[in-house]
Biopython code that builds the backbone (N, CA, C, O; Angstrom):
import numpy as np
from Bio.PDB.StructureBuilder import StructureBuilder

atoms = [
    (1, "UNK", "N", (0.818, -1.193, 0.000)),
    (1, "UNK", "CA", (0.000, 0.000, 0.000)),
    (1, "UNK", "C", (0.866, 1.263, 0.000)),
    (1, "UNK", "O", (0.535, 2.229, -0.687)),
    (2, "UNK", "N", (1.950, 1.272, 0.745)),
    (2, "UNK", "CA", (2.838, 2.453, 0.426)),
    (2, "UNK", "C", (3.718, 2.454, -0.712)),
    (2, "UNK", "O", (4.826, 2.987, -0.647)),
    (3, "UNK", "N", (3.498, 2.165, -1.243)),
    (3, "UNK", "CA", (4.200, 1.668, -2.450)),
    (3, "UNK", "C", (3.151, 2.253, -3.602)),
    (3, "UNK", "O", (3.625, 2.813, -4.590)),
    (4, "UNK", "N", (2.059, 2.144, -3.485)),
    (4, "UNK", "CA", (0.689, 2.796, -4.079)),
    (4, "UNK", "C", (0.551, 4.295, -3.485)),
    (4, "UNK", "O", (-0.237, 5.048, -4.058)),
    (5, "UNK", "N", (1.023, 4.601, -2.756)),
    (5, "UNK", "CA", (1.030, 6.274, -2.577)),
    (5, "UNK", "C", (2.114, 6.561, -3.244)),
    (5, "UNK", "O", (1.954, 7.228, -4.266)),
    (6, "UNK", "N", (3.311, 6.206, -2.917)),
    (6, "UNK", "CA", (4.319, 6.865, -3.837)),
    (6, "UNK", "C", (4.286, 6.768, -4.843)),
    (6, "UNK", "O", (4.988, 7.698, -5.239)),
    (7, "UNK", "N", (3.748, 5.972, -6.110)),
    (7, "UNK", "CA", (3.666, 5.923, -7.278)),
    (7, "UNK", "C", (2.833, 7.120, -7.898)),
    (7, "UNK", "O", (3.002, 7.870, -8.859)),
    (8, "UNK", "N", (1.571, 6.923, -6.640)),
    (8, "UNK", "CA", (0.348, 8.192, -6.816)),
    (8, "UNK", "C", (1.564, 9.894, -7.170)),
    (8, "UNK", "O", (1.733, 10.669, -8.111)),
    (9, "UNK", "N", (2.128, 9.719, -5.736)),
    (9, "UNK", "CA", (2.570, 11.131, -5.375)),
    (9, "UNK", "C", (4.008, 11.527, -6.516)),
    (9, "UNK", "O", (4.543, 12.592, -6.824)),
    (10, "UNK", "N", (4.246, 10.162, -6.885)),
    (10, "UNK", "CA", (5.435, 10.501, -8.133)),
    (10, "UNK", "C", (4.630, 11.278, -9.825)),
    (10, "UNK", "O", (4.827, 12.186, -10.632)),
    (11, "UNK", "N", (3.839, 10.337, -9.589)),
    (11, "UNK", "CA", (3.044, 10.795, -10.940)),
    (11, "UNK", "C", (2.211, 12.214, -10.496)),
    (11, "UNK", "O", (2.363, 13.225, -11.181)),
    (12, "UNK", "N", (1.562, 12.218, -9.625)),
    (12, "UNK", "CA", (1.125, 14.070, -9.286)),
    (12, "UNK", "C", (2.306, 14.841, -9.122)),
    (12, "UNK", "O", (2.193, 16.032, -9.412)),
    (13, "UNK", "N", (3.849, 14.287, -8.568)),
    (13, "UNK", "CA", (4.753, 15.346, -8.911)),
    (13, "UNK", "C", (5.189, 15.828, -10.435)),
    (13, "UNK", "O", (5.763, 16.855, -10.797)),
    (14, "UNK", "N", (4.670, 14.634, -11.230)),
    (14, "UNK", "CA", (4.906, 15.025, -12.643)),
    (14, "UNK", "C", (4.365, 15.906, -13.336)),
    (14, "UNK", "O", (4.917, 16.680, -14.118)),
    (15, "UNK", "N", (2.916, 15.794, -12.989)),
    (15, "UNK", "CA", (1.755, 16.491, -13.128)),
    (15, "UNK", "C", (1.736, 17.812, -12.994)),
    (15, "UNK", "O", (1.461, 18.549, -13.942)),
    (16, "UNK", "N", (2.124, 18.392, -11.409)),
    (16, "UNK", "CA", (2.593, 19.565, -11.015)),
    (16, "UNK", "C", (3.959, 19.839, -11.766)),
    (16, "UNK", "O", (4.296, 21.008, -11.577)),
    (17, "UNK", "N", (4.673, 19.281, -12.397)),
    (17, "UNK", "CA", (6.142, 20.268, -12.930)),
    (17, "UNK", "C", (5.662, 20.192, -14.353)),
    (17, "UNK", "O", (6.251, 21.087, -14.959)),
    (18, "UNK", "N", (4.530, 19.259, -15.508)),
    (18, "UNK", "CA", (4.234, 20.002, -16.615)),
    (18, "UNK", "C", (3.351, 20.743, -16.593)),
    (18, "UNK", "O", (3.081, 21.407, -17.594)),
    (19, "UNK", "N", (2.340, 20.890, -14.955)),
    (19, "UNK", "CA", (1.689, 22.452, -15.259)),
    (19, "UNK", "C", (2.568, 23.942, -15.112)),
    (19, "UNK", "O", (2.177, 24.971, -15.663)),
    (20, "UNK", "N", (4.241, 23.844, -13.989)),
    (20, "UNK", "CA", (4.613, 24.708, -13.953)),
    (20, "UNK", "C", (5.532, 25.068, -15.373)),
    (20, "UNK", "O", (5.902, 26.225, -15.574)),
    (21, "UNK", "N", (5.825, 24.069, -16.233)),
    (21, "UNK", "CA", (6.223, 24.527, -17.987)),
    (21, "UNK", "C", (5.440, 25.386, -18.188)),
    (21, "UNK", "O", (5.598, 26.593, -18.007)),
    (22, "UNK", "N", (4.257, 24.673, -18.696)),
    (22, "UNK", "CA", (2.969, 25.276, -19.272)),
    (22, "UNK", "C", (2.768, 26.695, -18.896)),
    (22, "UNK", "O", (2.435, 27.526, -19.741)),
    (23, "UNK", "N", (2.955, 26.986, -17.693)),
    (23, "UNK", "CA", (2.782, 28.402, -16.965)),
    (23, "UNK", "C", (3.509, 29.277, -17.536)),
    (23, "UNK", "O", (3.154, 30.337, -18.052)),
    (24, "UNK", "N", (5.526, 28.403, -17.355)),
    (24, "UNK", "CA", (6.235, 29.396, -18.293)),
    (24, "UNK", "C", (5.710, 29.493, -20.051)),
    (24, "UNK", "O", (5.824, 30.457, -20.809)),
    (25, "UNK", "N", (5.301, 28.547, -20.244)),
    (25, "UNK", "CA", (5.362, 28.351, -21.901)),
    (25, "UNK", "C", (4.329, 29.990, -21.824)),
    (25, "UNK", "O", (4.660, 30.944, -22.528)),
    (26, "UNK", "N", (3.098, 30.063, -20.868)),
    (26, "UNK", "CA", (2.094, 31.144, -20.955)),
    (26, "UNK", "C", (3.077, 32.516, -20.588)),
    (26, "UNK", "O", (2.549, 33.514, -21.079)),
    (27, "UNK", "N", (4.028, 32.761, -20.050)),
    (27, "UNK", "CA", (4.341, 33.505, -20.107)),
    (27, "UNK", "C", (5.482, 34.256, -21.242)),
    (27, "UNK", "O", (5.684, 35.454, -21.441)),
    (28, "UNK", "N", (6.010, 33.247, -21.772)),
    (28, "UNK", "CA", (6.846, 33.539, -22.665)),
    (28, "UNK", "C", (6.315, 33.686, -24.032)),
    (28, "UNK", "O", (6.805, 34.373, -24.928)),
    (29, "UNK", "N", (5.176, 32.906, -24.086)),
    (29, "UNK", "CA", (3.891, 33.830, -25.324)),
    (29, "UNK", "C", (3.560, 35.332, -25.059)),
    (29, "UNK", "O", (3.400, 36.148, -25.967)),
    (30, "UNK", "N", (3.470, 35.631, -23.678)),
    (30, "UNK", "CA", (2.734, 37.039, -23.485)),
    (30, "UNK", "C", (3.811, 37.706, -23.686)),
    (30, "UNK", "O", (3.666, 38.639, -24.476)),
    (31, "UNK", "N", (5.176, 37.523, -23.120)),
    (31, "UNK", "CA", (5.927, 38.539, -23.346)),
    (31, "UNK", "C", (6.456, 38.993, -25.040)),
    (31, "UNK", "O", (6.812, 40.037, -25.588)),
    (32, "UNK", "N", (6.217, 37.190, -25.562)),
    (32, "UNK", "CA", (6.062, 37.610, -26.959)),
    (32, "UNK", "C", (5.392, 38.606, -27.864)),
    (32, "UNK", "O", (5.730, 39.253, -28.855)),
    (33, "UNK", "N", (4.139, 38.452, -27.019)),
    (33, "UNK", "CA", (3.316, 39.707, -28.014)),
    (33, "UNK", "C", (3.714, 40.855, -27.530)),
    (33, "UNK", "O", (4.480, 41.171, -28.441)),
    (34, "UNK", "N", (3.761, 41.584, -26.896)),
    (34, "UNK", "CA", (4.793, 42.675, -26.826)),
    (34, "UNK", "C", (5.652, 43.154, -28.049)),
    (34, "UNK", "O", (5.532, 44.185, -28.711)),
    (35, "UNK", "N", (6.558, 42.115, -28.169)),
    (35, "UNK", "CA", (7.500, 42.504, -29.121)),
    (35, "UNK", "C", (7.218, 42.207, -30.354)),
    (35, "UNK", "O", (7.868, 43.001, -31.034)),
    (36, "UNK", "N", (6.523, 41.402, -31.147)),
    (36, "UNK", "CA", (5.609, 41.313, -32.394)),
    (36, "UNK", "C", (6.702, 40.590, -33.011)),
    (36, "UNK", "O", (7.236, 41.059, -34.016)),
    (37, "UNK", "N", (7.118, 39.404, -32.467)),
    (37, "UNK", "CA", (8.075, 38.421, -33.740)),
    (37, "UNK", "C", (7.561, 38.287, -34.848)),
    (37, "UNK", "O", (6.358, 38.462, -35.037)),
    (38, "UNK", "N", (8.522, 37.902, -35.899)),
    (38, "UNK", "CA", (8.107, 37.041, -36.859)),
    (38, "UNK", "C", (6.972, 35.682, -36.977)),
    (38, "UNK", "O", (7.270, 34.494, -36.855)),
    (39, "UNK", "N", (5.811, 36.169, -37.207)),
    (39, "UNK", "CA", (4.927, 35.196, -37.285)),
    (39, "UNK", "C", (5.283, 33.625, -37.993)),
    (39, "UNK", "O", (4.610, 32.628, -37.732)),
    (40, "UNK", "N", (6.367, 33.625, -38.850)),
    (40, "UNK", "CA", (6.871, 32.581, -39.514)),
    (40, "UNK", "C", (7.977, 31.635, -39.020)),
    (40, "UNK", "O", (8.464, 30.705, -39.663)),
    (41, "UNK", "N", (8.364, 32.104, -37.504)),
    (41, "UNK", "CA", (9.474, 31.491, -36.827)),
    (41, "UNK", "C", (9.066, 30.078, -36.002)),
    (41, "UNK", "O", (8.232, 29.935, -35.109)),
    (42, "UNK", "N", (9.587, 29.499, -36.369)),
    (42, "UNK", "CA", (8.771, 27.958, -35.802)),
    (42, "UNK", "C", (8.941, 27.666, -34.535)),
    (42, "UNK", "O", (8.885, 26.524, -34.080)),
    (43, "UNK", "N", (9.204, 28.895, -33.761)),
    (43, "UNK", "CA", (9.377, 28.573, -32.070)),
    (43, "UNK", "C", (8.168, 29.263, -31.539)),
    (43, "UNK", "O", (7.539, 29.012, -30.511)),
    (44, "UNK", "N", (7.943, 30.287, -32.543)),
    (44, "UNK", "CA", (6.915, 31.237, -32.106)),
    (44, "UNK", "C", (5.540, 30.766, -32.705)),
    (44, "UNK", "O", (4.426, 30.915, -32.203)),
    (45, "UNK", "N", (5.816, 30.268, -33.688)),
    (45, "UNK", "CA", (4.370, 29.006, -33.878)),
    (45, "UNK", "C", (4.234, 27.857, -32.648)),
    (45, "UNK", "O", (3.622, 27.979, -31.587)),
    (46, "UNK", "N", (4.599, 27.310, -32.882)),
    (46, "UNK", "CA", (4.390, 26.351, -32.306)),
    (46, "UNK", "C", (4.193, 26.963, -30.578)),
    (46, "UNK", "O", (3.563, 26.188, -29.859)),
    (47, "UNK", "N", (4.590, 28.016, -30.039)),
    (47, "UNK", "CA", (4.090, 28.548, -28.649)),
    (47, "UNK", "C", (2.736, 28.815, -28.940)),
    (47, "UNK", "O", (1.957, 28.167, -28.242)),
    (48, "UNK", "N", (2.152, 29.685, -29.879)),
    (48, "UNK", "CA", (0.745, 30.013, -30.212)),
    (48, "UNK", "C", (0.201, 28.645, -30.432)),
    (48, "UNK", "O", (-0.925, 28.393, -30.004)),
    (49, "UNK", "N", (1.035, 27.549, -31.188)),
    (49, "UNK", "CA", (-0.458, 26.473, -31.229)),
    (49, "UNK", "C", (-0.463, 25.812, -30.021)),
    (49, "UNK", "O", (-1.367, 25.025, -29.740)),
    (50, "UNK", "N", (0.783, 26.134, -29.010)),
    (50, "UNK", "CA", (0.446, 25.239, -27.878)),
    (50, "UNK", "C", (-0.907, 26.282, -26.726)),
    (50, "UNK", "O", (-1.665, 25.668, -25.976)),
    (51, "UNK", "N", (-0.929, 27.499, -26.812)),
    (51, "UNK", "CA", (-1.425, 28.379, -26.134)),
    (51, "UNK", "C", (-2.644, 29.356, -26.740)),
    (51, "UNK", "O", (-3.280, 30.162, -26.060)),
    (52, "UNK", "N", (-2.797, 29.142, -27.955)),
    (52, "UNK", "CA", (-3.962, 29.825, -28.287)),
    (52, "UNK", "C", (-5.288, 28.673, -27.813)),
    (52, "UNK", "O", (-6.338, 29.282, -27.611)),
    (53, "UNK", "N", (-5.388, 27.233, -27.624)),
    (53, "UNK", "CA", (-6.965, 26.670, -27.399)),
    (53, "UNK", "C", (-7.344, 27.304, -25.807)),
    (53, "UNK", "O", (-8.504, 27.549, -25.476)),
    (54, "UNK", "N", (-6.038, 27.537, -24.815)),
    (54, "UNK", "CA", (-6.432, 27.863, -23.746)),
    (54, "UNK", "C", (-6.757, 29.238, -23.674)),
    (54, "UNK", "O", (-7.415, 29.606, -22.701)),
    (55, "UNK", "N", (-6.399, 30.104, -24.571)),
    (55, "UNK", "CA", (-6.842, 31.264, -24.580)),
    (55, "UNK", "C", (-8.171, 31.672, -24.993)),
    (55, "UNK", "O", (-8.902, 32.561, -24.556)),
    (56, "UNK", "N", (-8.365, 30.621, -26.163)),
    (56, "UNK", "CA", (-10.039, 30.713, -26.572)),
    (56, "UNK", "C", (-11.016, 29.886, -25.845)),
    (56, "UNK", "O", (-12.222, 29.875, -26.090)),
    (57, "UNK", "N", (-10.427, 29.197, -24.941)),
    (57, "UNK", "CA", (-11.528, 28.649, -23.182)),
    (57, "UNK", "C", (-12.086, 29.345, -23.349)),
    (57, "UNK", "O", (-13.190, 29.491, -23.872)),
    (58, "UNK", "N", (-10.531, 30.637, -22.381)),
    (58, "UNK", "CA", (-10.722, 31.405, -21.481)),
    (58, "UNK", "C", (-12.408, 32.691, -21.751)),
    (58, "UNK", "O", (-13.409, 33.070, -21.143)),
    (59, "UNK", "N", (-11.316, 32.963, -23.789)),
    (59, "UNK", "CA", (-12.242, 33.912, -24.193)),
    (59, "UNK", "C", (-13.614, 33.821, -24.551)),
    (59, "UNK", "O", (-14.181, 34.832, -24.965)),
    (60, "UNK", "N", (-14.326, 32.564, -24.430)),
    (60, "UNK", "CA", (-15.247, 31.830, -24.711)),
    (60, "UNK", "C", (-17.014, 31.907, -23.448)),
    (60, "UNK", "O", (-18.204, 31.626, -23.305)),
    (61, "UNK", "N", (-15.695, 32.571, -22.857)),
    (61, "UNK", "CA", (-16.562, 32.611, -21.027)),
    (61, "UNK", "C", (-16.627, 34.214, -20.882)),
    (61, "UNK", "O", (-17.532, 34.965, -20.518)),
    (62, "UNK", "N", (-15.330, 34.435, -21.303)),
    (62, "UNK", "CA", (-15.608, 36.177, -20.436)),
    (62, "UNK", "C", (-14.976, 36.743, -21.546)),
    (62, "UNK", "O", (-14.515, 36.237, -22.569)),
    (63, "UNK", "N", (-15.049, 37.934, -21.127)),
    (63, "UNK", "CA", (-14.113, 39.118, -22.151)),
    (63, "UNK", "C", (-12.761, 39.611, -21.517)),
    (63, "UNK", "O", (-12.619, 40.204, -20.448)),
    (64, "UNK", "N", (-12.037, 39.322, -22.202)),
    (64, "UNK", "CA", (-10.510, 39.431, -21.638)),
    (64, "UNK", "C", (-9.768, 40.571, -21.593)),
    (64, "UNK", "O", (-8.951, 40.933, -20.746)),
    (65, "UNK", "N", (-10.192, 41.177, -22.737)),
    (65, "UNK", "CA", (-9.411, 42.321, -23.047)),
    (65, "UNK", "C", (-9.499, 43.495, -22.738)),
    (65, "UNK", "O", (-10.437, 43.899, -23.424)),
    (66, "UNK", "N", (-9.103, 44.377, -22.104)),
    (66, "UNK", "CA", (-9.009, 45.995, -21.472)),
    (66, "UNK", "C", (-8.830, 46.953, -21.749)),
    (66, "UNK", "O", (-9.093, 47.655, -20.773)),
    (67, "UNK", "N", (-8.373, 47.787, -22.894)),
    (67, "UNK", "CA", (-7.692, 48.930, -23.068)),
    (67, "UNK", "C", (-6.808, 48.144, -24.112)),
    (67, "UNK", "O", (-5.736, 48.744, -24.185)),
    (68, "UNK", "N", (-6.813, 47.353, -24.718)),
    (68, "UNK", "CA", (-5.935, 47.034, -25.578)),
    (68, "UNK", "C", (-5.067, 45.712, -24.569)),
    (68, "UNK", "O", (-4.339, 44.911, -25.156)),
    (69, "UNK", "N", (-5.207, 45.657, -23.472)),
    (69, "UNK", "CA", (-4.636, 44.310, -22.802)),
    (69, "UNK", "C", (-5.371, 43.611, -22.784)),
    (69, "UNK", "O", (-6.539, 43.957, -22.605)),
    (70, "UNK", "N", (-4.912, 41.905, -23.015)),
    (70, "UNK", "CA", (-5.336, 41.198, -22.981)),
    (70, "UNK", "C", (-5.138, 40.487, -21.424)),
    (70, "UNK", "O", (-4.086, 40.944, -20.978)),
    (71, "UNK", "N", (-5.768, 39.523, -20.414)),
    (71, "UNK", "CA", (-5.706, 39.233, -19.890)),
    (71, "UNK", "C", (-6.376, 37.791, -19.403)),
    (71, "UNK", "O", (-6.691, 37.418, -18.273)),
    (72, "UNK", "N", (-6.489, 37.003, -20.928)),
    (72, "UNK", "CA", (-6.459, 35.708, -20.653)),
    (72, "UNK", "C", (-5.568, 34.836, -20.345)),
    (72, "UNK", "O", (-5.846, 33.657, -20.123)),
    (73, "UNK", "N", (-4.212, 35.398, -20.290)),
    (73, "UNK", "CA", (-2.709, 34.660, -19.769)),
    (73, "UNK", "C", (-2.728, 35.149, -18.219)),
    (73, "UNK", "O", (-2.950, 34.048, -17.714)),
    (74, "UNK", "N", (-2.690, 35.571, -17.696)),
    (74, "UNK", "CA", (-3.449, 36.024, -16.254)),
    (74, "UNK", "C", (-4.495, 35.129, -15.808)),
    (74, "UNK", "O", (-4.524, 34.607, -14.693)),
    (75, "UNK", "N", (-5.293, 34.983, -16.661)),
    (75, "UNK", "CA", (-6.106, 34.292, -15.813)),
    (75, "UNK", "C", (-5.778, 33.158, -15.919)),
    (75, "UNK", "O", (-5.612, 32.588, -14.840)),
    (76, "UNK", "N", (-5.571, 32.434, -17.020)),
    (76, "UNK", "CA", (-5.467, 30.704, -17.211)),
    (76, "UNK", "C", (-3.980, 30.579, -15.938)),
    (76, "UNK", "O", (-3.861, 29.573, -15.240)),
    (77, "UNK", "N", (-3.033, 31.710, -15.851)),
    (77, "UNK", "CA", (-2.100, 31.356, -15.131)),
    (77, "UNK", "C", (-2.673, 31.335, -13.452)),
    (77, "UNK", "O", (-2.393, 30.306, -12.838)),
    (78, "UNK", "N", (-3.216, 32.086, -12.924)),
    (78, "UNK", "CA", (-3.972, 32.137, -11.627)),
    (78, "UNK", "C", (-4.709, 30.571, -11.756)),
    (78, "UNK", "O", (-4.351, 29.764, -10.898)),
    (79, "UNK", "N", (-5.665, 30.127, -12.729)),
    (79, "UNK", "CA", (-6.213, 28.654, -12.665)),
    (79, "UNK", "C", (-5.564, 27.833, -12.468)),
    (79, "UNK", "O", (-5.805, 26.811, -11.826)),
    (80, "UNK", "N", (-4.531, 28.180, -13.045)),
    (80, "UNK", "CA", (-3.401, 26.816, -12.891)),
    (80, "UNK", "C", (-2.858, 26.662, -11.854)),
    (80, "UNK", "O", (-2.695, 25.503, -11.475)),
    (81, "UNK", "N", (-2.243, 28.099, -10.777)),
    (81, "UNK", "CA", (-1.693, 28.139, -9.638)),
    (81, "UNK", "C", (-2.520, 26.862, -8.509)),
    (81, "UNK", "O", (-2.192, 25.936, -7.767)),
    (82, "UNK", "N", (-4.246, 27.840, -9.179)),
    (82, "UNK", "CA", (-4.965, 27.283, -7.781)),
    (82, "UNK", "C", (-4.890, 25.659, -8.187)),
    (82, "UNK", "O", (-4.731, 25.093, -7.106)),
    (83, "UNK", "N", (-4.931, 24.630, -9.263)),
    (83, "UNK", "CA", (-4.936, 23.842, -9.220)),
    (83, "UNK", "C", (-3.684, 23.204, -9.216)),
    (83, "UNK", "O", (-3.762, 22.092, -9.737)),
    (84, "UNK", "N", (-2.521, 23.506, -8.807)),
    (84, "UNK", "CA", (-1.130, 23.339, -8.425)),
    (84, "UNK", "C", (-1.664, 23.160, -7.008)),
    (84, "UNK", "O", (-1.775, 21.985, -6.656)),
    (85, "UNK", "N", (-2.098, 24.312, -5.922)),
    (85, "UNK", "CA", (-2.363, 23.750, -4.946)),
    (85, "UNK", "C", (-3.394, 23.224, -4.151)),
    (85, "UNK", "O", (-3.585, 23.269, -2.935)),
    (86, "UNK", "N", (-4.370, 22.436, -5.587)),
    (86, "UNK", "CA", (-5.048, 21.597, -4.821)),
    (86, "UNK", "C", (-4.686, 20.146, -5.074)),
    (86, "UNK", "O", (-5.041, 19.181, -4.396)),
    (87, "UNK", "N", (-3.995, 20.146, -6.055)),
    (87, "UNK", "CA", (-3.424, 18.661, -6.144)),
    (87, "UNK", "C", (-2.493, 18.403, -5.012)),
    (87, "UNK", "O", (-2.862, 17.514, -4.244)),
    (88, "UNK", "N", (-1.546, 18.898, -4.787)),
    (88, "UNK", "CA", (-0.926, 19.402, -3.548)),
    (88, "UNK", "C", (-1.371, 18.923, -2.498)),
    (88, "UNK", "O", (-0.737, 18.004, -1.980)),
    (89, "UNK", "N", (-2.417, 19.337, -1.966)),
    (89, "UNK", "CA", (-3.200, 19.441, -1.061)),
    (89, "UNK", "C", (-3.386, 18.094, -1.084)),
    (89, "UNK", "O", (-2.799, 17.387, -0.264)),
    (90, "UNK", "N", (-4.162, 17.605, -1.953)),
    (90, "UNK", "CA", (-4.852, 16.317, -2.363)),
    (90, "UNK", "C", (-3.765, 15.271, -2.104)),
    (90, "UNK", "O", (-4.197, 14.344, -1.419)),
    (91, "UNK", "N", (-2.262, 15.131, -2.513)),
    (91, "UNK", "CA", (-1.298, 14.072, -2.568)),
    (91, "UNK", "C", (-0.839, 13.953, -1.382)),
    (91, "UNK", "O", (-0.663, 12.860, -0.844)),
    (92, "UNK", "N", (-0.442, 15.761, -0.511)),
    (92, "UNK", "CA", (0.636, 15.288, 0.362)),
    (92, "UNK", "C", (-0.449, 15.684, 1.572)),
    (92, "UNK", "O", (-0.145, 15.514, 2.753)),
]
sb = StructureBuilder()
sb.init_structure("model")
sb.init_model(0)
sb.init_chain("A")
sb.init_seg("    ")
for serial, (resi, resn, name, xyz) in enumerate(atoms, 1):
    if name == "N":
        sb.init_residue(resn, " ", resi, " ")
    sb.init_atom(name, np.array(xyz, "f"), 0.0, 1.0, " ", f" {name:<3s}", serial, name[0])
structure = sb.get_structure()
C-alpha cells in the first residue's frame, strides 16, 4: 500500500512540474506579443499552437481584453496556480 502512494505522489509530482512549464510556456507567449516576432518562426508558432486553445476557453466565457490588454494569460495562469495547490493538497 505504500508503495501505491508513492507511485500516486510521483506521478502528481509530474503532473505539477508540466503544469509549472505550461505556466512558463504562458508567459513567454505574453511577453512575446509585446514585441511582435516574426509570425513565420517555428518557435513562435508552435508557442501560439500550444497556447492559443487555452486562450479561446478562457475567451469563450468572459471578455478578456481591457484597453488594448489582454488578460487571458493572467487568468489561465492564476487557474493553474490554484490547481497546483489543490493537487498538492490532495497528494501530500
Amino acid at each position: 500500500m505504500n508503495a501505491l502512494v508513492e507511485i500516486v505522489q510521483g506521478v502528481g509530482g509530474i503532473f505539477i512540474g508540466l503544469v509549472n512549464i505550461y505556466i512558463w510556456v504562458i508567459i513567454i507567449t505574453a511577453l512575446l506579443s509585446f514585441v511582435n516576432p516574426d509570425p513565420y518562426n517555428p518557435i513562435v508558432q508552435f508557442l501560439y499552437r500550444i497556447t492559443n486553445p487555452a486562450y479561446a476557453f478562457v475567451r469563450k466565457f468572459m471578455r478578456t481584453d481591457l484597453n488594448g490588454l489582454d488578460f487571458a494569460p493572467l487568468i489561465i495562469i492564476v487557474a493553474l496556480q490554484v490547481v497546483i495547490v489543490v493537487i498538492k493538497s490532495i497528494l501530500y
